[in-house]
C-alpha angles and dihedrals in degrees: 000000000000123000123196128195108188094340089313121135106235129221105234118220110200126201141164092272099026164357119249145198127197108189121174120197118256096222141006086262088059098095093133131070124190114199132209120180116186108190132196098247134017123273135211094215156344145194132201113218155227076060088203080087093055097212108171107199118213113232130203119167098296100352134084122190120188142147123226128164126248144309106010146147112228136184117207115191148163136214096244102088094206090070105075125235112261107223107210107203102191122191134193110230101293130222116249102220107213127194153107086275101058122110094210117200111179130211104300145085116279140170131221138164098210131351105206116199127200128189131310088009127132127215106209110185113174139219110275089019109122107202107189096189149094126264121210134158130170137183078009122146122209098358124175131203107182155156138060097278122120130258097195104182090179126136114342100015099077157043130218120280099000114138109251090212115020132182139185139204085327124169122207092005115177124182119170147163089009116140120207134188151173101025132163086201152061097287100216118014129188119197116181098334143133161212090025134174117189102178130175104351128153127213133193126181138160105172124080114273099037108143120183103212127344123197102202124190080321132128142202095036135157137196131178155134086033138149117220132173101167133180094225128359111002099203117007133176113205139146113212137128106248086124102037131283097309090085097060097071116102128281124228147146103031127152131191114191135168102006136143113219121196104182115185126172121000142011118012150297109243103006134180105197148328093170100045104172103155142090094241139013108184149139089046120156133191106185128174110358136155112208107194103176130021100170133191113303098191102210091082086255111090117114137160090237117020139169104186103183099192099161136022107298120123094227093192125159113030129145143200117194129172100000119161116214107198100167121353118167114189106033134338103218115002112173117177147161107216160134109274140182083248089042104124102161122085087228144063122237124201147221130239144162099028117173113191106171137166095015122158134197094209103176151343117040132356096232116191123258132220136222114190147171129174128261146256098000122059099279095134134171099228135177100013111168115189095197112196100340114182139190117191089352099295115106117259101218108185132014095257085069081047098059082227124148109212115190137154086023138117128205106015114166146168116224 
């Protein structure tokens, strides 16, 4: 297979669920890609998603032509389920950032345990640089992870379970342009900190437990133009210990915006719990996203929006706004407050003061949803507006035209 951006040759990354590109602009003019993909064998068919961006390819025996702006994240893929998607990661031109604080690691392959950060320092991996190794700061002020280089955390590099990119009670923490892939693990995880950006990332898991990002007992974070396949939740907001006790504060003022999920099994798309062990989750938003696949979790859970209370939190005023559902398989919403396998507090929290408005079930299945409080104590789900849902374009008024079950809930409507 050969691959062209504006008449450049690509460097193809392969992996177990894909093949990638990662293709940066030559110069600030450059704000348009045309893509060729010549591919080994002939194919009956391709789409270009997310299909918001309405890219028609044009297709001719074993090669696709088509034009898209920059930068974008793009999925190709083929009917035929045995040739794997190609993931095009496309960058306007970077800046290079220069000075005594930056850890440089050239194009290349290297292998570290471990790579430790401290404040006001700045990770620069480059493209075409492959990092096999763990971050991890703590206690650390204005860091930066950053560049269009590689962690592949695949094979060797790795053990079960352990976090790819871990940070600790950080202030001012930026990570940005980094692709990731092949880890057993959550891939960036936040414990108590705060003031955040995540931009333009990509992820890609396979194994269980491969959580794209997760915002733990942390506040003030952002996350937004990313890329994320993920082998479980693909974005998930929790407070729990696993880490130690920084995880356990309050989370709060957290916004995910322009981002392509892709959630395969298990676990969510966009999730709120399941470990829940704070007094209050709120002013979480979740804004423009197009989710393209939302595949089947297998522990009768997944879902392409989900609030999953397991513990005492009050989770109140969250929105979802402009999200984009393309092929979703278990449920489509399923907000509950409930006991869980993760479930550690003696109590039930509850959820209140949801806004989900302008969400569209573009394609595929029409799943069923689920509303539902805890009995037989007050935690209730309470004040949830659907504000023009829609399903194949036309509006779904009720929840009865949802498929959704709503119990142990007040003040459930359709707007």
């Amino acid at each position: 297979m050969e691959i062209y951006v504006n008449s450049k040759r690509a460097d193809i990354v392969h992996n177990q669920i894909s093949d990638f590109v990662i293709y940066s602009a030559s110069d600030e003019n450059e704000n348009k890609a045309e893509v060729r993909i010549i591919l080994d064998e002939e194919v009956s068919g391709v789409s270009v998603k997310p299909l918001n961006l309405a890219i028609t390819p044009s297709l001719r025996k074993n090669e696709i032509v088509f034009t898209t702006g920059l930068p974008c994240k793009l999925s190709v893929e083929f009917p035929n389920a045995e040739r794997l998607p190609i993931f095009l990661f496309l960058y306007e031109k970077e800046n290079v950032p220069e000075g005594e604080n930056v850890r440089y690691f050239a194009p290349g392959e290297y292998t570290e345990d471990e790579i430790r950060l401290s404040s006001n320092e700045i990770l620069y991996l480059a493209e075409g640089a492959v990092v096999h190794a763990h971050l991890y700061a703590e206690n650390a002020e204005n860091v930066t992870v950053c560049g269009r280089g590689m962690i592949d955390i695949e094979g060797d590099y790795t053990t079960k379970h352990r976090r790819v990119a871990r940070f600790h009670k950080c202030k001012g923490l930026t990570v940005r342009d980094i692709t990731i892939q092949g880890a057993k693990g959550w891939n960036y995880a936040i414990f108590g900190c705060e003031s955040v950006v995540i931009d333009n990332v990509n992820v890609m898991s396979w194994y269980v437990c491969g959580d794209g990002v997760d915002v733990v007992g942390s506040h003030d974070v952002t996350l937004k133009n990313s890329f994320i396949r993920s082998a479980d939740d693909c974005v998930s907001i929790k407070a729990t210990d696993y880490c130690g006790p920084d995880g356990l504060n309050d989370v709060y003022n957290v916004k995910v915006n322009n981002c392509v999920f892709w959630n395969s099994q298990p676990g969510n798309a966009i999730e709120i719990g399941f470990e829940t062990r704070c007094d209050e989750m709120y002013n979480i938003e979740f804004s423009d996203i197009d989710i393209i696949h939302c595949e089947h979790e297998g522990w009768q859970s997944g879902s392409a929006i989900s609030i999953h209370n397991g513990d005492r939190a009050k989770i109140h005023d969250i929105v979802y706004r402009n999200i984009r559902v393309e092929d979703v398989y278990d449920k489509l919403f399923d907000f509950k407050v409930m006991y869980s396998r993760y479930s550690h507090d003696e109590v039930r929290g509850n959820i209140e003061n949801i806004l989900v408005e302008n969400v569209s079930l573009v394609s595929g299945a029409f799943p069923p949803s689920i509303i539902s409080g805890f009995a037989p104590n007050d935690s209730l789900v309470k004040n949830v507006r659907f504000v023009n849902i829609t399903a194949y374009g036309e509006a779904v008024k009720d929840a009865l035209q949802c498929r959704m079950i709503v119990e142990r809930a007040n003040n459930v409507s359709f707007e």
